[in-house]
ChimeraX commands (.cxc) that place a marker at each C-alpha (Angstrom):
marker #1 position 117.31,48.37,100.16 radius 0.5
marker #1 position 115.57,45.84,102.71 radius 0.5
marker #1 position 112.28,46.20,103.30 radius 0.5
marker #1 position 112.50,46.57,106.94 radius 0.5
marker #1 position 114.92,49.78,106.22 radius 0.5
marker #1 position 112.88,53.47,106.14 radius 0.5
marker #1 position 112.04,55.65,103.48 radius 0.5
marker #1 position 109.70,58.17,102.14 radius 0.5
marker #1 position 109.00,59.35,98.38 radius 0.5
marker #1 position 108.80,63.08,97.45 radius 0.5
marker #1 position 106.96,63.71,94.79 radius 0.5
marker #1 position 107.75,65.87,92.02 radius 0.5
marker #1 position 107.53,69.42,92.40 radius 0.5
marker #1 position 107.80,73.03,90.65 radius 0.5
marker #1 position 109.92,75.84,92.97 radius 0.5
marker #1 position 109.00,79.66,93.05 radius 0.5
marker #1 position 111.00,80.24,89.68 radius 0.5
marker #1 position 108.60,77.31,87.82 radius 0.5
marker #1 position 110.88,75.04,87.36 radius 0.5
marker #1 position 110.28,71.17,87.40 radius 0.5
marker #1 position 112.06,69.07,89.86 radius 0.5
marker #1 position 111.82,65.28,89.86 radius 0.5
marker #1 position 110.67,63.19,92.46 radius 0.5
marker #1 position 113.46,61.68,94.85 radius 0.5
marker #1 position 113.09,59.02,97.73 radius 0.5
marker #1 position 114.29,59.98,101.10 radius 0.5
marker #1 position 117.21,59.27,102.53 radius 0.5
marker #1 position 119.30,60.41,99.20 radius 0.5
marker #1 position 122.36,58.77,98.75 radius 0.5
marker #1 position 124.49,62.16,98.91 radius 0.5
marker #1 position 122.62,62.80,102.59 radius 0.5
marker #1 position 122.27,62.06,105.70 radius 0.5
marker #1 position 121.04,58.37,106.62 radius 0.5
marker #1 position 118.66,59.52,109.03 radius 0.5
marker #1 position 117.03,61.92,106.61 radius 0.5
marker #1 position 114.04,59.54,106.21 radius 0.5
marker #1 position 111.12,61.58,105.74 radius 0.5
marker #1 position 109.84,64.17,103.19 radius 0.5
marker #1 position 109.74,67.16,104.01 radius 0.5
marker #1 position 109.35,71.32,103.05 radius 0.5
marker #1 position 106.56,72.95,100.98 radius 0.5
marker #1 position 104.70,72.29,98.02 radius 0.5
marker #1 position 106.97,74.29,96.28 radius 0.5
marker #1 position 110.65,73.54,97.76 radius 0.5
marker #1 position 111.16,69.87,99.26 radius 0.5
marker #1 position 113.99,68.37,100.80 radius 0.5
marker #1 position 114.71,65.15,103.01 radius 0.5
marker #1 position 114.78,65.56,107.04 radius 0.5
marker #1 position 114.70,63.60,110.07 radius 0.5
marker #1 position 111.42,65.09,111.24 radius 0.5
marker #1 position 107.81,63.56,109.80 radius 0.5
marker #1 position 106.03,66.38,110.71 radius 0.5
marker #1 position 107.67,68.64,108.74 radius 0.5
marker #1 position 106.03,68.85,105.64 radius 0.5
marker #1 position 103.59,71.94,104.96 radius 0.5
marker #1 position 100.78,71.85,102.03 radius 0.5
marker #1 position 101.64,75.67,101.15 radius 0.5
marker #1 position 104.45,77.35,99.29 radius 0.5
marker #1 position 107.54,78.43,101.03 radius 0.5
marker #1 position 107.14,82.20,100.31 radius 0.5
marker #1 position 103.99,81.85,102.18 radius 0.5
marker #1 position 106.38,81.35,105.50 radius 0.5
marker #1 position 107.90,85.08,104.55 radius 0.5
marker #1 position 104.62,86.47,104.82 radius 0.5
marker #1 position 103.56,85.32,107.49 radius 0.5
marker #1 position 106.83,87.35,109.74 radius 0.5
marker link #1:1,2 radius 0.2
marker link #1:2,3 radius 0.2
marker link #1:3,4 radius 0.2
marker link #1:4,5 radius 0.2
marker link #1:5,6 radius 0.2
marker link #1:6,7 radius 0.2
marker link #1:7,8 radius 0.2
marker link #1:8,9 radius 0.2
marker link #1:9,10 radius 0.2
marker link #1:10,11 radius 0.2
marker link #1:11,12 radius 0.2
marker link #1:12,13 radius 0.2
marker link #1:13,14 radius 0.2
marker link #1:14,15 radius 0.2
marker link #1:15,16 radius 0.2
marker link #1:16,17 radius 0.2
marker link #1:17,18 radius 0.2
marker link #1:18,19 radius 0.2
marker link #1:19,20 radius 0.2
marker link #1:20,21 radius 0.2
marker link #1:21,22 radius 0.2
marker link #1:22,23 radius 0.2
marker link #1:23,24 radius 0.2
marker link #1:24,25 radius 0.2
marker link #1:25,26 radius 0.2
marker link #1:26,27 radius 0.2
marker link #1:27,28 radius 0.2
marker link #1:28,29 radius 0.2
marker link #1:29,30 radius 0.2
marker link #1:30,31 radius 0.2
marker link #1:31,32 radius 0.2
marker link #1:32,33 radius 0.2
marker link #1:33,34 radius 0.2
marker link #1:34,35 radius 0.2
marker link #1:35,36 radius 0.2
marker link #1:36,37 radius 0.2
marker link #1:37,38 radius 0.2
marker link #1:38,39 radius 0.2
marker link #1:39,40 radius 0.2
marker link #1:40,41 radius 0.2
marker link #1:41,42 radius 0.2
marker link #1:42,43 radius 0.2
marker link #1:43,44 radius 0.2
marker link #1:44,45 radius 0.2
marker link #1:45,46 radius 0.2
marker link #1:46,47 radius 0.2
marker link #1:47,48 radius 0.2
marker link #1:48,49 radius 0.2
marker link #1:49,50 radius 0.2
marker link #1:50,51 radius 0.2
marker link #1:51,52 radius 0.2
marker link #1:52,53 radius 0.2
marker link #1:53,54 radius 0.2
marker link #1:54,55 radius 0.2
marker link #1:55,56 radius 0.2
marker link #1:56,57 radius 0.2
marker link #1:57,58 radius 0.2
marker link #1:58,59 radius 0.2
marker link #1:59,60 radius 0.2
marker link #1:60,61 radius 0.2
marker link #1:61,62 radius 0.2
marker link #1:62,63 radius 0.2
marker link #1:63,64 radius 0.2
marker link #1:64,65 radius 0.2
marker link #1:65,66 radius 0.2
view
């Protein structure tokens, strides 16, 4: 990757059900290029074109919030 090419890290993680997912760097490979920023909840992360979409709570959090 060139340096002058975007990307973000996501850090490691454990979802709702406890279980341990690794860190990945945004965009994946499988994904889409523009997919350069981390984003989700503490608990449930996922690559996206938005860098304001990341949220320091869990995702069930969202739920109870409707």
């Amino acid at each position: 990757m060139c340096e002058s090419e975007m990307s973000s890290d996501c850090e490691g993680y454990y979802t709702e059900a406890d279980v341990l997912v690794e860190g990945f760097t945004c965009p994946k490979a499988d994904s889409d290029a523009t997919a350069l920023f981390c984003c989700g909840f503490s608990d449930l992360k996922y690559c996206c074109d938005d860098p304001n979409s990341f949220f320091p709570y869990e995702y069930g959090y969202m739920w109870w919030l409707r």
